[in-house]
C-alpha positions in Angstrom: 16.5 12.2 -8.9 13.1 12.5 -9.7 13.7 13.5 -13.9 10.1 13.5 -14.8 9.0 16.8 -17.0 5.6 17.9 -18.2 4.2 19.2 -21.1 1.9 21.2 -21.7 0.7 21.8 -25.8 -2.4 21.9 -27.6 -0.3 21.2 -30.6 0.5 17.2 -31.2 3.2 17.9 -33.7 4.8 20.5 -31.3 4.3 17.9 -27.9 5.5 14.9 -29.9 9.1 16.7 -31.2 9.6 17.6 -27.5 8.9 15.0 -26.1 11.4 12.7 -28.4 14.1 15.2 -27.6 13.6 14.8 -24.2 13.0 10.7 -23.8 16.4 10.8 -26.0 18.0 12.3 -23.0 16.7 10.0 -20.3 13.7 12.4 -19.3 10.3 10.6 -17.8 8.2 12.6 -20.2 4.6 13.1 -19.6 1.8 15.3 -21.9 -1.3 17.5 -21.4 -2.9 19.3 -23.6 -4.1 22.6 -21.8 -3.7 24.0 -18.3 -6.7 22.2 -16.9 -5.5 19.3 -17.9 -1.9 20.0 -16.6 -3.5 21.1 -13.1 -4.6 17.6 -13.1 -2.2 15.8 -13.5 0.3 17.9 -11.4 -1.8 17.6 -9.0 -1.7 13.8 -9.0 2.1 13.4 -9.2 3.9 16.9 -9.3 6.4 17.6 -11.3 9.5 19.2 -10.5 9.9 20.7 -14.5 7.0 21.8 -16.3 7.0 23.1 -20.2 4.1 24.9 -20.8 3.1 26.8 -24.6 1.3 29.9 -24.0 -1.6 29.7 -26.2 -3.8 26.8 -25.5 -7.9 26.2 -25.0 -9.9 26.1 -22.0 -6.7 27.2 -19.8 -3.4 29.6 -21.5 -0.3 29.3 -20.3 -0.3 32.5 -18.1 -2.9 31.7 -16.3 -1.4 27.9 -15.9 1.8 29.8 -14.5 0.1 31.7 -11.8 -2.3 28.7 -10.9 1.2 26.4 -10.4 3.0 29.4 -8.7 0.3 29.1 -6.1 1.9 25.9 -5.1 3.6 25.2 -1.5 6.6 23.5 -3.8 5.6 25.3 -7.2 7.6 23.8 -10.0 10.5 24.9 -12.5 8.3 26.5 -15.0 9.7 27.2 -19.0 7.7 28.4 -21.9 7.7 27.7 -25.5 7.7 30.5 -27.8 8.6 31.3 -31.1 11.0 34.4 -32.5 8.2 36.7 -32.8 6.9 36.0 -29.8 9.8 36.6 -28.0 8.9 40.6 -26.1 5.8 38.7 -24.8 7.9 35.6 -23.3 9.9 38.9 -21.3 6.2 39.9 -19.8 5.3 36.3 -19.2 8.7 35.8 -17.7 8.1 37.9 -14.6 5.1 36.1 -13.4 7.9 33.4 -12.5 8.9 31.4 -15.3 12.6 30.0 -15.0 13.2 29.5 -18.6 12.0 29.9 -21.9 12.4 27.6 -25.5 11.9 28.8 -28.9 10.5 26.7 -31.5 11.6 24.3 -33.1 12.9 23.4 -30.7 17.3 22.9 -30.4 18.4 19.6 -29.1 21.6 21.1 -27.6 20.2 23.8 -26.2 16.7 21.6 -24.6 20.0 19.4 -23.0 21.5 22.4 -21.5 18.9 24.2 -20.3 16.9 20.9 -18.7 20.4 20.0 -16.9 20.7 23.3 -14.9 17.0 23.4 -14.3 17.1 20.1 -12.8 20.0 21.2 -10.6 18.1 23.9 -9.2 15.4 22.5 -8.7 17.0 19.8 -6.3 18.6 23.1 -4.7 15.1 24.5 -4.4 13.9 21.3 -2.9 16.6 20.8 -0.6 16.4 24.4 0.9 12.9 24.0 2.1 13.2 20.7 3.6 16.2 22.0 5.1 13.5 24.9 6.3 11.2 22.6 7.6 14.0 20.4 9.5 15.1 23.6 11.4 11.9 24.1 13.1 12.0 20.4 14.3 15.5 21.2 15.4 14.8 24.3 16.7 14.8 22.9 20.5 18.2 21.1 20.1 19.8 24.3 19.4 17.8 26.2 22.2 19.3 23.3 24.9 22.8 24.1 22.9 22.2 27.9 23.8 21.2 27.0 27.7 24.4 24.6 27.8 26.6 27.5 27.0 25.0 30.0 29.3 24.9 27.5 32.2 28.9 26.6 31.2 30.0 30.2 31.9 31.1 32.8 29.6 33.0 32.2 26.3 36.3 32.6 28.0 35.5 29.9 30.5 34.6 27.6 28.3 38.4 28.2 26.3 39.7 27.8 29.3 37.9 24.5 30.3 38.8 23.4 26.0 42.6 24.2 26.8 42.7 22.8 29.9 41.3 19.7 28.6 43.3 19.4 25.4 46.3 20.3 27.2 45.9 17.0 29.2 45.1 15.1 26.0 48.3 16.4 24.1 50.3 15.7 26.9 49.2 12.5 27.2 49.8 11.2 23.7 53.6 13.3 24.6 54.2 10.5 27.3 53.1 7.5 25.2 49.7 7.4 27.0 47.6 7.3 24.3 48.9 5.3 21.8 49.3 1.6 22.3 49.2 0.6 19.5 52.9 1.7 19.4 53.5 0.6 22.3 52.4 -3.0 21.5 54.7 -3.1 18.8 57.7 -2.1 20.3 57.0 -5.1 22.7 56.9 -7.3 19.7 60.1 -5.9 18.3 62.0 -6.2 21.8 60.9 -9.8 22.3 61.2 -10.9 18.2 64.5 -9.0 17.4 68.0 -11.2 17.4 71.1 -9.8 18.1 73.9 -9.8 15.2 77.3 -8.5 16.7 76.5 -4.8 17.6 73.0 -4.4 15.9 69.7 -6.2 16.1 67.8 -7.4 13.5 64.0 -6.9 13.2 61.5 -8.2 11.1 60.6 -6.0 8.1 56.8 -6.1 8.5 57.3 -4.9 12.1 59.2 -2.3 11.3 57.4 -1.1 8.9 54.4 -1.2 11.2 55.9 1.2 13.7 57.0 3.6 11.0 53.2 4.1 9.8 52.2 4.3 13.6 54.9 6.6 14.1 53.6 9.1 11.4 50.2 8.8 12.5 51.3 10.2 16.3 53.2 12.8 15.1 50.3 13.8 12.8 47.4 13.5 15.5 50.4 15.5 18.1 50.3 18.3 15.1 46.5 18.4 15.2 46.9 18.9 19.2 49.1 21.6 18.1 46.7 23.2 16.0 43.7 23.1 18.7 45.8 24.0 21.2 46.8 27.5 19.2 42.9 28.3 18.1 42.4 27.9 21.8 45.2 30.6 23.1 45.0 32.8 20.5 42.4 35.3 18.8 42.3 34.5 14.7 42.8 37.7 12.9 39.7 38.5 11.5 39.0 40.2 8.3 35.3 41.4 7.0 35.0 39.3 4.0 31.6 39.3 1.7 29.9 36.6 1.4 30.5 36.7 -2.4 34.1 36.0 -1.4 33.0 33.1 0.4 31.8 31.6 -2.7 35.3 31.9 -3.6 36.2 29.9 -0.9 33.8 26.9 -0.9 35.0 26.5 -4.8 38.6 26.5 -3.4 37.5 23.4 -1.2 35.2 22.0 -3.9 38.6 22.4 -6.6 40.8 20.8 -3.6 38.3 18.0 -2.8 38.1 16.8 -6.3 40.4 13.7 -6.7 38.8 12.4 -3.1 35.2 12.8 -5.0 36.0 11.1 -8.0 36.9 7.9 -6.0 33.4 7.2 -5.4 32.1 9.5 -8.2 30.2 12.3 -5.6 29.1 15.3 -7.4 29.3 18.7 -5.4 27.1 20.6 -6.3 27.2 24.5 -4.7 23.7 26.7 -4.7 23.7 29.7 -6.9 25.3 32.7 -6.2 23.4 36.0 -5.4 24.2 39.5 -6.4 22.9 40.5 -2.8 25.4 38.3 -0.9 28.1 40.9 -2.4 26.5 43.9 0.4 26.5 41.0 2.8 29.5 41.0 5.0 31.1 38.5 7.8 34.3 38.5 10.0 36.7 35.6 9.2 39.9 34.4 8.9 39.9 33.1 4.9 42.8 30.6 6.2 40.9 28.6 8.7 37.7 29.2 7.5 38.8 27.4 4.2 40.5 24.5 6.8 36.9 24.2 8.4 35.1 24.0 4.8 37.6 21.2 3.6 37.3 19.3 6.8 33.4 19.1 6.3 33.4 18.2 2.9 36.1 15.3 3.4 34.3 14.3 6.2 31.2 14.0 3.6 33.3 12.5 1.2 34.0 9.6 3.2 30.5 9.1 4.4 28.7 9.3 1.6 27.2 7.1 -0.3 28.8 6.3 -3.9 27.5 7.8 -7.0 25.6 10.3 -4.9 25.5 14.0 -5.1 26.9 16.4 -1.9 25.3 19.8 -1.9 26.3 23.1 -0.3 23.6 25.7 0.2 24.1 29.2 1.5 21.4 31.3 3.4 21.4 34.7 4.3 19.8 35.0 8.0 18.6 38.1 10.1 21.9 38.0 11.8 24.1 35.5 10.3 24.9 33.5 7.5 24.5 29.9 7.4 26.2 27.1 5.1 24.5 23.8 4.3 26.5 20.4 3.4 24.5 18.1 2.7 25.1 14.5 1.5 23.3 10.7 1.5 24.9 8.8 4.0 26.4 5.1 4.2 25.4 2.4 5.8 27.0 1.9 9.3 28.4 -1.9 10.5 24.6 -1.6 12.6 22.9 -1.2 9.8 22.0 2.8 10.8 21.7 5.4 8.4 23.2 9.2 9.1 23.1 10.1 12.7 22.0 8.3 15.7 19.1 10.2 17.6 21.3 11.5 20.4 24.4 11.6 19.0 24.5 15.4 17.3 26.9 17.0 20.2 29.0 13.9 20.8 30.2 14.0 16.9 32.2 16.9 17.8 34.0 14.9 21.2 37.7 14.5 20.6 38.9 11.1 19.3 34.4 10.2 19.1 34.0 8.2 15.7 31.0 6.9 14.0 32.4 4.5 12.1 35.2 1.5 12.8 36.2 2.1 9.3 40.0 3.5 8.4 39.4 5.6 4.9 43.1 4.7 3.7 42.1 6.5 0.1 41.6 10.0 2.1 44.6 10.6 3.1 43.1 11.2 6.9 44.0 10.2 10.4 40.7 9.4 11.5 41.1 9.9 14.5 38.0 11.6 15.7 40.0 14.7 15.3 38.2 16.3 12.5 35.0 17.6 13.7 36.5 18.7 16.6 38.7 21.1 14.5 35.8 22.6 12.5 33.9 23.4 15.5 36.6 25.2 17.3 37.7 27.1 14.4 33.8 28.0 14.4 33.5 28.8 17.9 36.6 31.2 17.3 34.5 32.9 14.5 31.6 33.6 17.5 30.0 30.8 15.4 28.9 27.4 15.6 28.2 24.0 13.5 25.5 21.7 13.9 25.1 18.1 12.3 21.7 16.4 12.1 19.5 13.7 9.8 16.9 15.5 7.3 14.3 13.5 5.3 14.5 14.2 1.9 11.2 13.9 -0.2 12.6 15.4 -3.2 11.5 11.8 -5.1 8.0 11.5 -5.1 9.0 8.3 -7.0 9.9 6.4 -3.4 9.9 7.4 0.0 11.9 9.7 2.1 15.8 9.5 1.9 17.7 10.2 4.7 20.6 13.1 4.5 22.8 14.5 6.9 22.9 17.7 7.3 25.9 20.4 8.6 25.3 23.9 9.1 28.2 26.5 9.8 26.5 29.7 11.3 28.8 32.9 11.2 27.6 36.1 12.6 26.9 38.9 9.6 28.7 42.3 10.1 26.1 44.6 11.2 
């Protein structure tokens, strides 16, 4: 992350103590000392935290707040203040300042403050590119609405799902699908040596076709599961999207000993008082089964020591859910997902990657995205997966990220 912080002070003493306590806690620290100055040099290289005092020549710090409020990607603004200036910082604070400081300054309190400032402001950053990507999306998602209409109504296309998955489940039933299995009960049959009424098999073998054997009774219980969301209605509930919160920590809390084995942060956007009058229709159960599924599905394609972020946005009409998260490498040398590719992701048994992610304790079977999408589409929602270019370092050039929104419909 881009941890470079401006400051603005006419006071050397003042600037230099700041700026100490800030290069002491790994902060790219930079100095002006009035507004016009400041416009300067944000304008050269912004910011993403600025830390403006309020009385300064040539250009105060009020009038330094609205000019860098103006901005298309203003920054996180604090002010510096002392104790008897403190019912003037509450005036100045409604022109759009984050944050305030009061001199001198407090080291603990400068390392708090800067460390959830920072955090929103990659939140900030990260909702409007996520804006911006949406209008280059935009005609992806109208072809998504013109393949539904032209596949029938939303009971067809349950039908056409169960018909298909029906075929799928009771081909893995019959042995079909598996030959892996298969395989190795040829190698046991031709290997094994009889000893008076029993045979006896090689231990490596065996063991093989017991880990094979869990993972087809496993992918059969995923069948299972599909197969019920697509003959039966969910019971659903009007939840707020307050109490969704609730349930994306519930994930977050679950996913934790799969993040910590590649260090990912998770990060979840702040939570608005508004979002408690804002209400949706879903079963808590498998909406919580689709949130896990996409945040272990991040998990294992992220990129260590790298931060996954969930956003949520209120819309006209429905509520949307961001994940997003910096992806590996593939075998080909790609990064996130291939130009074309968006739909197939959520194909039964379709798979990015060769890779088997023994420490998740998944099938990878292809299975997962399929699940989430038609636990959405049971919702009258959807999910959508596409690249983004993050330019949220103006240290280096864009970063790829992969973005995946659920959309749920709001209560009206």
């Amino acid at each position: 992350m881009d941890k470079r912080v401006l400051i603005v002070e006419d006071d050397p003493v003042s600037a230099k103590i700041l700026e100490s306590v800030l290069q002491e806690n790994g902060y790219n620290v930079e100095t002006a000392e009035n507004g016009v100055e400041a416009v300067k040099k944000f304008d050269g290289s912004p910011f993403l935290i600025v830390i403006t005092d309020l009385e300064m020549p040539e250009m105060g710090g009020e009038e330094l707040i609205t000019r860098l409020n103006s901005y298309d990607n203003p920054p996180i603004i604090f002010v510096q203040t002392v104790h008897d200036e403190l019912s003037r910082v509450i005036e100045v604070m409604k022109l759009g300042v984050y944050d305030y400081l009061v001199k001198p300054v407090n080291t603990q309190d400068i390392r708090i403050k800067m460390n959830r400032a920072f955090e929103a402001a990659e939140m900030i950053r990260l909702k409007r590119i996520v804006e911006k990507e949406k209008i280059i999306r935009l005609e992806n998602q109208l072809e998504w609405v013109r393949w539904k209409e032209m596949a029938g109504s939303d009971s067809e296309i349950r039908r056409k799902d169960k018909a298909l998955f029906h075929s799928l489940q009771t081909s893995f039933n019959q042995g079909q699908g598996f030959g892996a299995l298969v395989t190795l009960l040829e190698l046991v049959s031709s290997s094994a040596k009889k000893h008076g009424d029993h045979f006896n098999v090689d231990a490596g073998l065996m063991e093989l076709i017991r880990e094979n054997m869990k993972m087809a009774s496993n992918a059969l219980g995923v069948f299972r599961e599909i197969d019920w969301l697509l003959s039966n209605d969910l019971p659903l509930e009007d939840t707020t999207c307050g109490d969704m919160y609730r349930i994306l920590q519930d994930a977050v809390d679950a996913a934790k000993r799969y993040t910590e084995k590649k260090n990912l942060g998770i990060l979840i956007s702040e939570r608005k008082d508004i979002f408690n009058d804002l209400k949706v229709r879903i079963s808590e159960k498998h909406f919580y089964r689709a949130v896990f599924e996409v945040i272990m599905n991040a998990c294992k394609f992220s990129e260590s020591n790298s931060d996954i972020i969930i956003m949520l946005h209120q819309r006209d009409d429905s509520v949307e859910i961001s994940f997003l998260n910096k992806p590996l490498s593939s075998e080909d040398g790609d990064i996130g997902i291939p130009m074309g590719y968006e739909y197939i992701l959520f194909e039964p048994f379709f798979r990015m990657t060769k890779n088997v992610f023994e420490d998740f304790n998944t099938l990878d079977f292809g299975l997962g995205l399929t699940i989430v999408e038609k636990i959405l589409m049971r919702h009258k929602g959807k999910v959508a997966i596409s690249n983004i270019q993050d330019y949220t370092d103006v240290t280096r050039g864009p970063v790829v990220k992969v973005n995946c929104v659920m959309t749920i419909p709001r209560v009206k």
